[in-house]
C-alpha positions, 0 to 999 in steps of 0.5 A: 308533791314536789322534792327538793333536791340538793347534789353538792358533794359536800352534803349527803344524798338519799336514795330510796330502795325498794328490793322484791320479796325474795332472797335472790332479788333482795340480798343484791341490793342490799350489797347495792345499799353499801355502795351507797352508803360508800358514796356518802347517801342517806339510805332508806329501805323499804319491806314488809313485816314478815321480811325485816328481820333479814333486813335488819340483820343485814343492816344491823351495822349501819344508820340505814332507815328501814320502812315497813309496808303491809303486805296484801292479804287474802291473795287466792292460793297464797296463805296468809303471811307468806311475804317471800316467794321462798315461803309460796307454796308452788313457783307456779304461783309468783304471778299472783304473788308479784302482782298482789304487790300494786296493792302496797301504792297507796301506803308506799306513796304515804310513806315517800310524801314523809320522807326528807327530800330524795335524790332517786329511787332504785326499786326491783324491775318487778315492782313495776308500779314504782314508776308511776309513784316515782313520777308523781313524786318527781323522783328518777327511778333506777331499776333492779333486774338480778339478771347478766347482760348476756341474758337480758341482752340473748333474751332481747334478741330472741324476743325482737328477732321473733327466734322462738316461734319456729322451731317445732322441738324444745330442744332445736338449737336456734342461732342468735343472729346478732350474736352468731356464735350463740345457740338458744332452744326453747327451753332456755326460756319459761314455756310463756315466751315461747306462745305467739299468743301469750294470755294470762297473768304471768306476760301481764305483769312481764310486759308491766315490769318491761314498759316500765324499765324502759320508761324508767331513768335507767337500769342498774345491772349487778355485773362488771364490764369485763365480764361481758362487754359484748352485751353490755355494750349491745345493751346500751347500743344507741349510743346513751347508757340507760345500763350501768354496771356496779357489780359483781355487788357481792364483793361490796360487803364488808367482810363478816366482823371477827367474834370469838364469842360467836360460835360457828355454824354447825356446816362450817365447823364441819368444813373446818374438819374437812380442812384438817384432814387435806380433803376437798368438798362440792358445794351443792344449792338449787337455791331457795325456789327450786321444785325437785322431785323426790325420784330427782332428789334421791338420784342425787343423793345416789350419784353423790354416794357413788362418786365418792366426793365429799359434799354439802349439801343444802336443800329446802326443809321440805326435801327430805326423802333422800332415802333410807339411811343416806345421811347418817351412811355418809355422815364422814363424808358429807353434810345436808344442811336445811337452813339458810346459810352464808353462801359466800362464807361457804364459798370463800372456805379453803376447802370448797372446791366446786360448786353444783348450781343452779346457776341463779345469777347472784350465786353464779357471781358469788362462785366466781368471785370465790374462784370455785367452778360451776357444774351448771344445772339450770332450772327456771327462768334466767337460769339455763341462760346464765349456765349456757355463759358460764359454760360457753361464754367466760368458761368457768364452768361445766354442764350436768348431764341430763339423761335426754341431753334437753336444758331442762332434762332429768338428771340420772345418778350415773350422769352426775357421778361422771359429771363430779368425777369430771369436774374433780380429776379430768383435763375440763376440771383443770381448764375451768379451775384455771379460767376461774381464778383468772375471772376472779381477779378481774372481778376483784379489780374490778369493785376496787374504790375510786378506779374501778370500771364499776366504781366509776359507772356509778359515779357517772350515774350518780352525776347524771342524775343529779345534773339533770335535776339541777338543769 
């Protein structure tokens, strides 16, 4: 089935979007969706039962359409109604649950045959099987990664360049050649990529998901030139843009409507006391996938006992064993939140000083974009990636110490409580203050409307795509 498509700026457009079941994939693009909507679009969204109600939460202040799929059942090792990887039992089963998705083809095919006429589709890199869809229909697909070009453009580099099948360590540095002043190790990357003979579910579907961006129209990237243009521009090398920067995305929402009736989280009430008494707060969230040990757990809870800095902290509701007493020894001090929370809200409060991340790319933009500094402990996938940039590259941030000096190594209480105390009152602390609040401006100007780098990529996107539908 054909669409019709209509690009005249005095009309609307319409755009279809299709984000990942999970928060970190989810909550850009519906930052994404208002970009659109400031570019005059029909927006139409499509989830699963069990995710619309974040969806809708999100949205409950626009006309945006919001489409709901089942999602598939009886997938081996994944309990019925888990639609989120937030909610998987274990990390270890994402392949299964993002593969289970081709199941949703038939009925989301359904669904676009129904829909007014559609200008693109912007579905996450994940979701691989669009592309076919998006090619029965005429339709060009945008594709989502929630990724920085430093990491797509170190991971490209590492896989073409064959850089990480040599060394016999995980912890052997290995220098980038294309970008020499960059060193990765084994484990920077997930044990798969680093198998000369890979099998098995997971390289299927991260081979799928690969073929098909390529295939695709082209890759919208959660992320400003200024940031990074030396990967952005090694991204788009051969000349044509198959990448274009709209972000940092989070600065695209608007900021949250004034309700005096509305009473204020418990945590920011907390904070708002805190500000009141001219003290400053670390920031801590893994996010909502990290797997922590109980003996890691607990030795955090010591480190930040013993550095005396005054913290919040969010974990998983099933982290509970900090140890006897933590919470209500530290009740003046600090705060354990096990609830999902406004991140930017926390952020942007006067008296977050610095945040202890697991640096998932959507928090690390949300953390600049605030002005606060990183202390970098990286766990999964992108993650080590992104902290060797905010660390090394754009230098706003600074590494956990990890007891073995390996990416993914334990972290002992005593290594965090001289790491905080660093961050807090050493010469590092200051410099990484300062270039934070130099990135944050630039991350400003950059989302300014009408003028700005990142307003001005979409623009051309939104052009190109058009212009090749007309001719």
């Amino acid at each position: 089935m054909a669409s019709n498509y209509s690009c005249d700026y005095e009309s609307q457009y319409h755009a279809l979007l299709f984000p990942f079941m999970a928060k970190g994939h989810l909550i850009p693009l519906l930052q994404l969706l208002r970009l659109l909507l400031r570019h005059r679009f029909v927006i139409t969204v499509i989830t699963t039962p069990a995710n619309r109600p974040f969806v809708a939460k999100s949205l409950e202040d626009t006309t945006v359409s919001i489409i709901e799929l089942p999602f598939p059942q009886s997938i081996p090792g994944i309990p019925s109604g888990v639609e989120s990887t937030d909610k998987l039992p274990s990390m270890s089963l994402l392949p299964e649950f993002v593969c289970s998705t081709k199941a949703m083809q038939p009925e989301f095919e359904r669904v676009v045959a129904t829909l007014e006429p559609v200008n693109f589709m912007v579905s996450d890199g994940f979701l691989w099987w669009t592309l076919e869809s998006a090619n029965k229909f005429g339709l060009p697909r945008l594709v989502f990664f929630p990724m920085s070009n430093y990491a797509s453009s170190v991971f490209k580099a590492a896989s073409e360049g064959r850089l990480l099948f040599g060394p016999e360590s995980d912890d052997e540095p290995i220098t980038v050649p294309e970008f020499p002043w960059i060193k990765i190790t084994k484990n920077d990357f997930e044990p798969v990529f680093a198998d000369p003979n890979p099998k098995g579910i997971h390289i299927e579907f991260v081979m799928d998901s690969a073929v098909a961006a390529v295939q695709s129209f082209g890759t919208l990237v959660n992320s400003f030139y200024e940031l990074e243009p030396t990967f952005a521009n090694y991204i788009n090398r051969d000349g044509e843009s198959k990448s274009w920067n709209v972000g940092p995305l989070c600065l695209a929402e608007p900021p949250p409507r004034l309700d005096k009736s509305r009473k204020k989280p418990a945590w920011i009430q907390w904070l708002d006391q805190k500000l009141k008494q001219g003290r400053s707060v670390l920031y801590i969230a893994f996010g909502s996938q990290a797997e922590l040990s109980t003996e890691q757990l607990r030795d955090i809870a010591t480190g930040l006992e013993e550095s005396e800095v005054n913290f919040m902290w969010v974990i998983r509701e099933d982290a509970s064993e900090l140890g006897d007493g933590f919470e209500e020894r530290l009740k003046e001090r600090g705060i354990v939140v096990r609830d999902w929370v406004d991140q930017r809200e926390i952020l942007k409060h006067e008296c977050v000083q610095w945040f202890l991340s697991h640096c998932g790319w959507n928090s690390v933009l949300d953390s600049i974009c605030a002005g606060v500094p990183i202390l970098a402990w990286p766990m999964m996938a992108d993650q080590p990636l992104n902290a060797r940039m905010v660390v090394e590259e754009i230098k706003v941030g600074i590494r956990v110490e990890t007891c073995d000096g390996s990416v993914k190594g334990y972290v002992k209480s005593a290594g965090l409580k001289k790491i905080v105390r660093e961050l807090m009152e050493g010469e590092m602390g200051k410099e990484v203050r300062k270039k934070v609040k130099e990135v944050a401006d630039m991350a400003k100007k950059a989302m300014e409307e009408e003028t700005s780098s990142s307003w001005l990529s979409l623009s051309k996107l939104i052009d190109q795509i058009c212009n090749e539908k007309k001719t």
